[in-house]
C-alpha positions as CSV (number, residue, x, y, z in Angstrom):
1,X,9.5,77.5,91.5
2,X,8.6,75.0,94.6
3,X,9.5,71.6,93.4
4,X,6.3,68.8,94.0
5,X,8.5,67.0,96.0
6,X,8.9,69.9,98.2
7,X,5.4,70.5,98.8
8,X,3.6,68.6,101.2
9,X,-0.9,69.0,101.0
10,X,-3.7,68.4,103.5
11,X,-6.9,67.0,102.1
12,X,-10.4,67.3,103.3
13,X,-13.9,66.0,101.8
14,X,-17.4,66.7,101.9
15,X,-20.0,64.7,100.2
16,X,-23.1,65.9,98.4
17,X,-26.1,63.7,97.0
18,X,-26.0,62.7,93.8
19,X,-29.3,64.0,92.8
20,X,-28.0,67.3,93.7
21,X,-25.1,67.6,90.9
22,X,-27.8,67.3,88.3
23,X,-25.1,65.2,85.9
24,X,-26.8,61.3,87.1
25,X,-29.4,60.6,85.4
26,X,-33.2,59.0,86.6
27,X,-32.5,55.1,87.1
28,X,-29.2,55.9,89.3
29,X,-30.6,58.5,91.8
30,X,-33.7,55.4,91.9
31,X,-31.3,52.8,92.7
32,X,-29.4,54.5,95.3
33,X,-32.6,55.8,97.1
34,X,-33.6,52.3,97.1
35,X,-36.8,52.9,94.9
36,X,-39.1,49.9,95.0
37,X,-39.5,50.0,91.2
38,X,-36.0,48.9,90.5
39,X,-35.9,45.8,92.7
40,X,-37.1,43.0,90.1
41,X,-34.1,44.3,87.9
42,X,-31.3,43.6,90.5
43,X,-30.2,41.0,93.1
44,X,-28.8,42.8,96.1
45,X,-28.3,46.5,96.7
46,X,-25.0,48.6,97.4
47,X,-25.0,47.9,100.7
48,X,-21.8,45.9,102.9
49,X,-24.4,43.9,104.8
50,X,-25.2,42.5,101.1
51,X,-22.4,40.7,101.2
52,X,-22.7,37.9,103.5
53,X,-25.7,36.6,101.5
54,X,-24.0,37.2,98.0
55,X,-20.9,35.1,99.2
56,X,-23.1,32.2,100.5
57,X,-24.7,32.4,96.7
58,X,-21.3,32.8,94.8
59,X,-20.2,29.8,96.3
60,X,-22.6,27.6,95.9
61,X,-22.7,28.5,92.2
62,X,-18.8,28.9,91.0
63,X,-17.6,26.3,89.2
64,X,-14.3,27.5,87.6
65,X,-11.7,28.6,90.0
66,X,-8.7,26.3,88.9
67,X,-9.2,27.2,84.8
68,X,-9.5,30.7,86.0
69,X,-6.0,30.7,87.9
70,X,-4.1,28.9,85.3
71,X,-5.3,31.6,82.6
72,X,-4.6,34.2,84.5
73,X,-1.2,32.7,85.8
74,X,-0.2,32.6,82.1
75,X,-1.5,36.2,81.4
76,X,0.9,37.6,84.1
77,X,3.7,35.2,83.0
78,X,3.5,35.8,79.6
79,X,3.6,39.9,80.6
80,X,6.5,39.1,83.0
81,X,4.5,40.2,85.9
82,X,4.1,39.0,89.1
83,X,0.9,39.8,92.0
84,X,0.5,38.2,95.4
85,X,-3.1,38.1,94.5
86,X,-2.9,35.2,91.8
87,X,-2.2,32.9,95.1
88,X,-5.3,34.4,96.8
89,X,-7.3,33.7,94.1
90,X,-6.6,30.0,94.3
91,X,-8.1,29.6,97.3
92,X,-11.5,28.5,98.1
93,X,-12.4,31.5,100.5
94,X,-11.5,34.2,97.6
95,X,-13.7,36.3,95.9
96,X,-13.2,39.2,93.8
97,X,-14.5,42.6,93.4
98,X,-14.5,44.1,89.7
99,X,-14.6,46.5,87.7
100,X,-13.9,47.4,83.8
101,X,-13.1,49.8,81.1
102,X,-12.1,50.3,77.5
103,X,-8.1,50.4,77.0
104,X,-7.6,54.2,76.8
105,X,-5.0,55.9,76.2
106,X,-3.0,56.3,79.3
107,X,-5.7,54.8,81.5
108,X,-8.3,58.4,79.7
109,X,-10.6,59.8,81.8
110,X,-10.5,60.0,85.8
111,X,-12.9,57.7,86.3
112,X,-11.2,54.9,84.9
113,X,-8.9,55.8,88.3
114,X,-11.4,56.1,90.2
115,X,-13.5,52.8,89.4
116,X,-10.2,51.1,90.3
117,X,-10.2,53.2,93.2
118,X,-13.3,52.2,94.7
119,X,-12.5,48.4,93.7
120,X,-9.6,48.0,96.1
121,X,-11.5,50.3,99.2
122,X,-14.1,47.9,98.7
123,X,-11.9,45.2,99.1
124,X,-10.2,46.3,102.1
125,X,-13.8,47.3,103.8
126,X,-15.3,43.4,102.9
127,X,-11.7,42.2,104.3
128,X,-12.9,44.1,107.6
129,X,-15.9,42.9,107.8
130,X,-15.5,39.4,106.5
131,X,-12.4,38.0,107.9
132,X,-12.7,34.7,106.8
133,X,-12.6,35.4,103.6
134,X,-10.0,37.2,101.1
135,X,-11.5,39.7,98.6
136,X,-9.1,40.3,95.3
137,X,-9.9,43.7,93.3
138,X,-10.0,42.6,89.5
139,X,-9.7,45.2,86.9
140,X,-11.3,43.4,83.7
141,X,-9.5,45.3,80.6
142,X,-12.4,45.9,77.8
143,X,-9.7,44.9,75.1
144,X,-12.1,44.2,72.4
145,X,-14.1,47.3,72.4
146,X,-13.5,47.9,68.9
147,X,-14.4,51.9,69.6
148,X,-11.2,53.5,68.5
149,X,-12.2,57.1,68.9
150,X,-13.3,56.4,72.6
151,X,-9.7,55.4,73.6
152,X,-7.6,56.9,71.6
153,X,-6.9,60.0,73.1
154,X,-6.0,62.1,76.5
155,X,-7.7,65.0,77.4
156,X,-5.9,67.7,79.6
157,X,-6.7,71.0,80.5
158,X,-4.0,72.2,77.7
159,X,-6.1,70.1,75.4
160,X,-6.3,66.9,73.4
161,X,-3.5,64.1,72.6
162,X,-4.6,61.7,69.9
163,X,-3.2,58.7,68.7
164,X,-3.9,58.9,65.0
165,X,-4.0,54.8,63.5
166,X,-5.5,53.7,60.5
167,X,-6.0,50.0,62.4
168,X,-9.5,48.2,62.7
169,X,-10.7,45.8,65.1
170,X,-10.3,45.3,68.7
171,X,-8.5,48.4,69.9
172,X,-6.7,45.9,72.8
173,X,-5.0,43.5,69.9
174,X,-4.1,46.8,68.0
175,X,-0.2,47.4,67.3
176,X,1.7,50.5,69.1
177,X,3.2,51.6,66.0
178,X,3.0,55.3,65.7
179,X,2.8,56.3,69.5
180,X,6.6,57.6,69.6
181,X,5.0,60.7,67.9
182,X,1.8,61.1,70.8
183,X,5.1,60.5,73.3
184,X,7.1,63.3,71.8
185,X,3.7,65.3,72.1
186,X,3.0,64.2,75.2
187,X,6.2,65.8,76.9
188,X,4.9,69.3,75.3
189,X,1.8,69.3,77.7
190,X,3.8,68.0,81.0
191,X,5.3,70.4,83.4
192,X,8.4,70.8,85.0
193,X,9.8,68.2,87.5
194,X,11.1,65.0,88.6
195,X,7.0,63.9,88.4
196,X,7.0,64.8,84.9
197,X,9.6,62.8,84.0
198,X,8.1,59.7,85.7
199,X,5.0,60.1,83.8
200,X,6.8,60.3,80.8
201,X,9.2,57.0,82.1
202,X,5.6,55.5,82.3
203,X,4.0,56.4,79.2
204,X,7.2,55.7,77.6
205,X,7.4,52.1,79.2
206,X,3.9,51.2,78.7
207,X,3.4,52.1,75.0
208,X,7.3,52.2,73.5
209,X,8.0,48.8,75.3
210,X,5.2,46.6,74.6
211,X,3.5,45.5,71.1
212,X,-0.2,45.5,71.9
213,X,-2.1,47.8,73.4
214,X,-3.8,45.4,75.5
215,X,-0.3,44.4,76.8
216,X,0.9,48.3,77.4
217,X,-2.6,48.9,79.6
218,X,-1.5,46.0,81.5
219,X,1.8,47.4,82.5
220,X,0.4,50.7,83.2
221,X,-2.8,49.4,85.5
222,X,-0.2,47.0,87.6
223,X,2.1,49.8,87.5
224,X,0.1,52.2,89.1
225,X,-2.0,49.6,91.3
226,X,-1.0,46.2,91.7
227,X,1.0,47.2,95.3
228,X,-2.6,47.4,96.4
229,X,-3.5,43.4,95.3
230,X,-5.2,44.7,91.9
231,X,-5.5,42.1,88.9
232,X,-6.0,42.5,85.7
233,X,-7.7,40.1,83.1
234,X,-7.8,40.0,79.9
235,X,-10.6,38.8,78.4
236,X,-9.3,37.9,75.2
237,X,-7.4,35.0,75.9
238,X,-8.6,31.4,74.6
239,X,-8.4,29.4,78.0
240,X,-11.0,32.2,79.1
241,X,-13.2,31.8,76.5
242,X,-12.7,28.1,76.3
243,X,-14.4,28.1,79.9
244,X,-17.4,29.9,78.3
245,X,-17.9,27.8,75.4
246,X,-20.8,26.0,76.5
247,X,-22.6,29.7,77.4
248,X,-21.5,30.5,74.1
249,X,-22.8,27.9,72.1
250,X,-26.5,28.8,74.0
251,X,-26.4,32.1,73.1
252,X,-25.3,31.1,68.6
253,X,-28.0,28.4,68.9
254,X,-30.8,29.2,71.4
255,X,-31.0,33.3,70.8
256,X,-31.0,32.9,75.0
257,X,-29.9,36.5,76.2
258,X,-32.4,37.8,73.5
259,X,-35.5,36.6,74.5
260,X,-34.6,37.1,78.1
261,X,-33.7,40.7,77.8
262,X,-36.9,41.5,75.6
263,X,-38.6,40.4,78.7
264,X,-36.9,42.7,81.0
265,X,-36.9,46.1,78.6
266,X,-40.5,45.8,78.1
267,X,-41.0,46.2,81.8
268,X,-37.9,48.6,82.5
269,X,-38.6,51.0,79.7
270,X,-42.2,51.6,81.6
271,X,-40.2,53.9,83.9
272,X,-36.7,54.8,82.5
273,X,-35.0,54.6,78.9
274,X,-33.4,51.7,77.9
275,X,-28.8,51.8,77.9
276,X,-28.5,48.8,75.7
277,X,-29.7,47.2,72.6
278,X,-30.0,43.4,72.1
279,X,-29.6,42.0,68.9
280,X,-30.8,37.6,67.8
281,X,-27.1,36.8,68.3
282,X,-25.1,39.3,71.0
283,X,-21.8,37.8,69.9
284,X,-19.1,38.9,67.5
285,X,-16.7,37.1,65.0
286,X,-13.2,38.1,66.2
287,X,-9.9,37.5,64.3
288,X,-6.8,40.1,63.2
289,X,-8.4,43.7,62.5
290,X,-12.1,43.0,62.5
291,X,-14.8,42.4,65.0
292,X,-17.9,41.6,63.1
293,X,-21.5,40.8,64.4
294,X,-22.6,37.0,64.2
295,X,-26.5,38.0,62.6
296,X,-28.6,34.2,62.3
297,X,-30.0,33.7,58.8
298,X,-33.5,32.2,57.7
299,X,-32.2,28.8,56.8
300,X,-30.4,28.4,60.2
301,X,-26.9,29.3,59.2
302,X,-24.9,32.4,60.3
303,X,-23.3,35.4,58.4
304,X,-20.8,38.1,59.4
305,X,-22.2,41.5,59.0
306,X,-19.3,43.4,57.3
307,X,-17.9,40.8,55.1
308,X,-20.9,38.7,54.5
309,X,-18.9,35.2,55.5
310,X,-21.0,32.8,56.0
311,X,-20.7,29.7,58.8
312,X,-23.0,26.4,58.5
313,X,-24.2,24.2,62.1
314,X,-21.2,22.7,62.0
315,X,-18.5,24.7,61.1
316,X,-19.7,27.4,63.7
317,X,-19.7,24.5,66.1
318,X,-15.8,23.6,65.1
319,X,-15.0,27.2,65.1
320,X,-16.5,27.0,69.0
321,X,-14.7,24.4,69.7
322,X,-11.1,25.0,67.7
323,X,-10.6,28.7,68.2
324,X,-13.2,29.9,71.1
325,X,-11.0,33.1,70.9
326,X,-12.5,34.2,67.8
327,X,-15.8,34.1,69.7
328,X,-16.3,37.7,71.0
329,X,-19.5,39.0,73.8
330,X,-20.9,42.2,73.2
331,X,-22.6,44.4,75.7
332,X,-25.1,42.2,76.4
333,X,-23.2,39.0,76.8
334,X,-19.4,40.3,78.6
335,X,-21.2,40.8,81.5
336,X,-22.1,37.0,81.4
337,X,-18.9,36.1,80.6
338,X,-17.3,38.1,83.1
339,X,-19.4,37.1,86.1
340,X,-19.2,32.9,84.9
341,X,-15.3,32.9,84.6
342,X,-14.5,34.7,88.0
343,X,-15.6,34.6,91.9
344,X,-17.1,37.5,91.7
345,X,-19.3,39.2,94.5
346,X,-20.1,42.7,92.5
347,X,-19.3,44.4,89.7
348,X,-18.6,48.4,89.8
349,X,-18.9,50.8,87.2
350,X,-20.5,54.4,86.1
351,X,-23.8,55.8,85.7
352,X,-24.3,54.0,82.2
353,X,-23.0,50.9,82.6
354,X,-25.5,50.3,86.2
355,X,-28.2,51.3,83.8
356,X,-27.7,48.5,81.2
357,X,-26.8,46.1,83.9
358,X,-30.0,46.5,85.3
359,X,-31.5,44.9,81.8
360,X,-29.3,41.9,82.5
361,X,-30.5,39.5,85.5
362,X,-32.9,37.6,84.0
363,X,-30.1,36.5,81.1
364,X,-28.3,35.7,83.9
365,X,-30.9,33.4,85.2
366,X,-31.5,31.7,82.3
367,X,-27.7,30.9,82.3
368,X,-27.6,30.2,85.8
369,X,-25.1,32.5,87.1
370,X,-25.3,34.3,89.8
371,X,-25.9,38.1,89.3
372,X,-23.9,40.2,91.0
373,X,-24.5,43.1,93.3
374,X,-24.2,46.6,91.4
375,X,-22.2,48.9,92.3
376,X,-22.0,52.7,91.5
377,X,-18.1,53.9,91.2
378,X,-16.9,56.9,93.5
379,X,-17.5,60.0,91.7
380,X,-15.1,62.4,92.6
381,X,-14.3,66.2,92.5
382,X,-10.7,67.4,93.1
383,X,-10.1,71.0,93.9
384,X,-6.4,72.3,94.0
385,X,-5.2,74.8,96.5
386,X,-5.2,77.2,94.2
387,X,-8.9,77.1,93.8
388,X,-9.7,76.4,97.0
389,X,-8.1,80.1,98.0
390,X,-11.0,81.3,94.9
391,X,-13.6,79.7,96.4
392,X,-12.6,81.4,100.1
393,X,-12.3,84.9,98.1
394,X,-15.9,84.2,96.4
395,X,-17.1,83.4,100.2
396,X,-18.4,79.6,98.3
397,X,-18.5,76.5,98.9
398,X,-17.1,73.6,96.1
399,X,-21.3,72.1,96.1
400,X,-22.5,75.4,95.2
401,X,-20.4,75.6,92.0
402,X,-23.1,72.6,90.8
403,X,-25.7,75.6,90.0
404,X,-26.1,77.1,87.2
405,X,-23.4,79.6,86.3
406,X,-26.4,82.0,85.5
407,X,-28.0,81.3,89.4
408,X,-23.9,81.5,90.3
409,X,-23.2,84.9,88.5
410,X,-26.6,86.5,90.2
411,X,-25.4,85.0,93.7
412,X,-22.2,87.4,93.0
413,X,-24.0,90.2,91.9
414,X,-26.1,90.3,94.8
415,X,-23.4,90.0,97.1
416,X,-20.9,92.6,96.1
417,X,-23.1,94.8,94.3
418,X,-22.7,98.2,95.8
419,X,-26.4,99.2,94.5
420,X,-29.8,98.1,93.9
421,X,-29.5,96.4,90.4
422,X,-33.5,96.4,89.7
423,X,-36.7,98.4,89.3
424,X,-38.8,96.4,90.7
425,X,-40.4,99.9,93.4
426,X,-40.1,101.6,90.0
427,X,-42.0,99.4,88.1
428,X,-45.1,99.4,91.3
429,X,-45.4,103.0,91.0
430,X,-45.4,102.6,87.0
431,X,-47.9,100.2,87.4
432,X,-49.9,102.3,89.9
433,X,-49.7,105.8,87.5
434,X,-51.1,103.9,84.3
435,X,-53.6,102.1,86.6
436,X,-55.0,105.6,87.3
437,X,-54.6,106.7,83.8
438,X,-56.4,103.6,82.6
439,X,-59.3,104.3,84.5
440,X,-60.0,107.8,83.6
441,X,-59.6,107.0,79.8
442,X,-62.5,104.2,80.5
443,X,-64.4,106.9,81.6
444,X,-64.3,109.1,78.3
445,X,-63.8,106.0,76.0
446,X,-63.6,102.7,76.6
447,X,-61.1,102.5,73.4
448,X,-58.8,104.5,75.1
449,X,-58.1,101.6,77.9
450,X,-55.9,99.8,74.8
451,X,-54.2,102.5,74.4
452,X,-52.8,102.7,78.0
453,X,-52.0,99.2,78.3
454,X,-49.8,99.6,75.1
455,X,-47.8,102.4,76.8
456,X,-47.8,100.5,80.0
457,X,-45.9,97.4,78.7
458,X,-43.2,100.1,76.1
459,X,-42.8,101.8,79.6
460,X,-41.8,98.4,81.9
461,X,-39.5,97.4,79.0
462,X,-38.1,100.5,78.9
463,X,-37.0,100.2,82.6
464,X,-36.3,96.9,81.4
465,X,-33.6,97.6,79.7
466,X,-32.6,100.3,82.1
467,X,-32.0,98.0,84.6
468,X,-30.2,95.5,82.3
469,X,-27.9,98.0,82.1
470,X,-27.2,98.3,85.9
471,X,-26.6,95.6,86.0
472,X,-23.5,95.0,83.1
473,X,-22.4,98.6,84.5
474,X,-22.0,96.7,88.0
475,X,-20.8,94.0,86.9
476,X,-18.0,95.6,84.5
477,X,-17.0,96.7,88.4
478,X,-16.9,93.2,89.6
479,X,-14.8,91.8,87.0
480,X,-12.4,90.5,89.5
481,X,-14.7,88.0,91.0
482,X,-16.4,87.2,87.6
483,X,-12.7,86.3,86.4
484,X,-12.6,83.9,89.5
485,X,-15.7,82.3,89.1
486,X,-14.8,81.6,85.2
487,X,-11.1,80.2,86.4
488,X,-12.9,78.2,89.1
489,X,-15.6,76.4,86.7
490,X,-13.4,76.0,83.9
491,X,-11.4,74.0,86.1
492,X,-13.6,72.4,88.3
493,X,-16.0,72.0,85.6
494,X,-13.8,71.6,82.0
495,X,-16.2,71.5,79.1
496,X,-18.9,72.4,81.0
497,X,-19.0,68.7,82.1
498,X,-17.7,66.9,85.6
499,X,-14.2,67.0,86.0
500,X,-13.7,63.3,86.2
501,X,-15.2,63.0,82.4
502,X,-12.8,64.8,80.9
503,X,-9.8,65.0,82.5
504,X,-6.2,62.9,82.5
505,X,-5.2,61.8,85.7
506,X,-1.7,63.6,84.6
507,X,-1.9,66.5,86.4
508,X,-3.2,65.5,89.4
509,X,-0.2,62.7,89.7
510,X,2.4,65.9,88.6
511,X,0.7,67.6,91.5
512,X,0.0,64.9,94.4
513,X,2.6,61.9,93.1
514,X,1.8,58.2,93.6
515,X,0.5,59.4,97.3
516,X,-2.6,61.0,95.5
517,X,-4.0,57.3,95.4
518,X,-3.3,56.2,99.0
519,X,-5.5,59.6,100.1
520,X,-8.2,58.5,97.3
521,X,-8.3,55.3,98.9
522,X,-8.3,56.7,102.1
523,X,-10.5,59.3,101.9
524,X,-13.7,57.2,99.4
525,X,-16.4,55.0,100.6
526,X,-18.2,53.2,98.3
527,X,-21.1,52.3,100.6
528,X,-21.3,56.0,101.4
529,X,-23.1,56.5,97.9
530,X,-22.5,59.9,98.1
531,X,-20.3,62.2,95.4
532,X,-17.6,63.2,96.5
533,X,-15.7,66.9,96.7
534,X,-11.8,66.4,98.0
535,X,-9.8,70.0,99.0
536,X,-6.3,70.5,99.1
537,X,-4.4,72.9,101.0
538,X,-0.4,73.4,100.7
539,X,0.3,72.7,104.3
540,X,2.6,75.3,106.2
541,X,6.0,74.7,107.3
């Protein structure tokens, strides 16, 4: 067996629209097209030449920079960290590019990689084309998500790994306990070799050597990225919040990002369906193991929706103004949050989050933040070696696999078939003989014509089925390529879904190694807004 270290890859892309995948839905293909209907519902488009005009904007209307660098100072020193980029972020002239995602288990799907991904090659491409200012990539952990099942588990092409925990709450203030069982697991689904180990070192590290889980994503992420200037913020953190209080204490007593957004999805929902729901109040109650919804009541006091605690004017206001942590934003309001506490120029994330986004910019005008410019992640598909030699033997190409396998099983058929596989000539001169028939049983009875039309159609189902059977008996012979094309869309494709939804990073690191991110940043352009298929080849000695 050839060691990983031994083996050294090429890599090589091609890019395909979006549209043409068929897995991105309506208001995405519409935004990146540039469709006139979606400009009331953002502020600049995914374009580098936005940027000039969104940095003028930013800095006009950021107040916050100096609370923002002594939280975050604390977070890292408090984690025993350390990043170059908390100095940049001091400055004046720095700005930062984010994005976001729940606290999975070992960073979950590949996306979560490859949001990161396209953060810091965004970075770098502003950096060259803005050299007077600095640009800081910012991943913004979503540590009080309180969606267990969406986090909770790593899904490999071996199958699942599932941290079992009967906690409640935010998933990011939830204990470790119990994940030195999911680590003993996790070595049972790892291959063989020194990358292997590492990744077990990691997950080891991360989730054996910390207390929260919050504080074992953190390790990871900085682990895996913070050589390339990444920072990453927890929300959760009281200073944070303390900066938001005021937007907070709008939202509990005004109902502002209601109204607003009410505004907006009455227009939106004209053309497209609607990501997000608002609610009077989009905040939560947050303390130990529960997050519960702050609902308004009719005599102008405020109850918790699981427990039924109630909070008068003024001991909602204390709680605002003793423990902002306990105040928690939902969908609607994080986004606020986010973009008032940081410098930030754009915010990039997947298919569903641009889609709720785009219900957002008036609530940010009524809160007088400055809405950032929306970005659509990298989507990428990686195809190994191995099936890149399947796809040679098929004579395919990686964008044709997004047909249907029914259109991609025909295309095979038709190209190594050794025969005809229909009836269609037989079926003309069927069609011809009864036509004959038909009219000389008009000319004795006109009844009669029924009669041939009946045994025209048992006939044409009859070669039907003839030529059904062609066609299995043909393809029984072609079994060979058949077994390719299954091995090539189960991998390319696992759970019938893209690649980058339900997939671990895991094997491509055991594969590729740490390198495997300095060729995805490399190799993606997220101003390119094209998806993107990356080859490798074992390359030759």
């Amino acid at each position: 067996m050839i060691k990983p270290s031994e083996t050294k890859f090429d890599f090589s892309s091609s890019r395909i629209g979006y549209e043409q995948t068929g897995y991105f839905g309506k208001i995405v293909i519409d935004y990146l097209s540039g469709n006139e209907q979606l400009d009331p519902f953002y502020n600049r488009h995914q374009h580098i030449d936005s940027f000039a005009s969104q940095i003028k904007e930013k800095s006009i209307n950021y107040h916050h920079r100096a609370a923002l660098h002594r939280a975050l100072t604390a977070q890292y020193r408090m984690a025993g960290l350390k990043s170059e980029s908390l100095q940049l972020l001091s400055q004046s002239n720095s700005f930062t590019i984010t994005t976001g995602h729940q606290v999975c288990l070992f960073t979950g799907p590949l996306y979560f990689i490859y949001k990161i991904v396209t953060a810091i090659k965004t970075c770098q491409l502003l950096s060259e084309a803005h050299p007077d200012f600095q640009f800081v990539p910012v991943f913004w952990m979503a540590t009080e998500d309180h969606d267990l099942a969406e986090a909770n588990h790593i899904l490999l092409p071996e199958g699942k790994i599932e941290w079992t925990t009967t906690q409640k709450g935010a998933v990011g203030r939830m204990r470790t306990e119990g994940l030195e069982e999911v680590a003993e697991l996790f070595t049972t689904h790892l291959g063989i070799g020194y990358r292997s180990g590492e990744l077990l070192d990691m997950f080891r590290t991360a989730y054996l050597g910390h207390d929260t889980v919050a504080d074992a994503t953190r390790w990871l992420v900085h682990t895996l990225f913070g050589k390339y200037g990444l920072l990453i913020i927890d929300g959760d953190d009281a200073d944070l919040k303390s900066i938001a209080s005021t937007v907070f204490e709008r939202e509990l007593f005004e109902r502002v990002s209601n109204r607003a957004m009410a505004q907006t999805n009455a227009r939106l929902s004209e053309h497209y369906t609607l990501q997000a729901s608002s609610r009077e109040i989009n905040l939560f109650y947050l303390e130990h193991e529960r997050r519960e919804r702050i609902d308004p009541t009719e005599d102008g006091e405020f109850t918790l929706s699981v427990s039924g605690e109630k909070f008068g004017e003024a001991s909602m206001r204390k709680l605002l103004s003793e423990h902002p942590e306990c105040i928690s934003p939902n969908v609607v309001m994080r986004p606020v949050y986010q973009e008032l506490i940081l410098p930030n120029l754009a915010y990039i994330g997947g298919g569903g989050e641009l889609a709720y986004w785009f219900q957002l910019k008036e609530v940010f005008a009524q809160f007088d933040i400055t809405f950032p410019v929306l970005m659509l992640r990298n989507s990428v598909m990686m195809v190994s070696d191995a099936d890149r030699n399947r796809l040679a033997q098929l004579e395919f190409k990686a964008a044709d696999l997004f047909h249907a396998s029914a259109d991609l099983e025909s295309k095979l058929l038709q190209k190594y078939a050794g025969h005809v596989l229909d009836l269609d000539g037989e079926k003309e001169v069927l069609a011809s003989a009864f036509k004959s028939a038909r009219e000389k049983m008009l000319s004795i009875d006109p009844n009669l014509s029924r009669s041939a039309e009946s045994a025209r159609i048992r006939a044409e189902k009859v070669l039907d089925s003839l030529a059904n059977k062609m066609v299995r008996a043909e393809r029984r012979a072609l079994d060979i390529h058949f077994n390719r094309l299954e091995k090539l869309l189960n991998a390319l494709f696992p759970h019938k879904g893209l690649q980058e939804r339900n997939i671990n990073f895991i094997p491509f690191y055991e594969l590729y190694g740490a390198a495997w991110f300095d060729m995805l940043i490399a190799e993606l352009d997220p101003f390119g807004l094209k998806f993107t298929i990356i080859e490798s080849s074992e390359r030759k000695a």
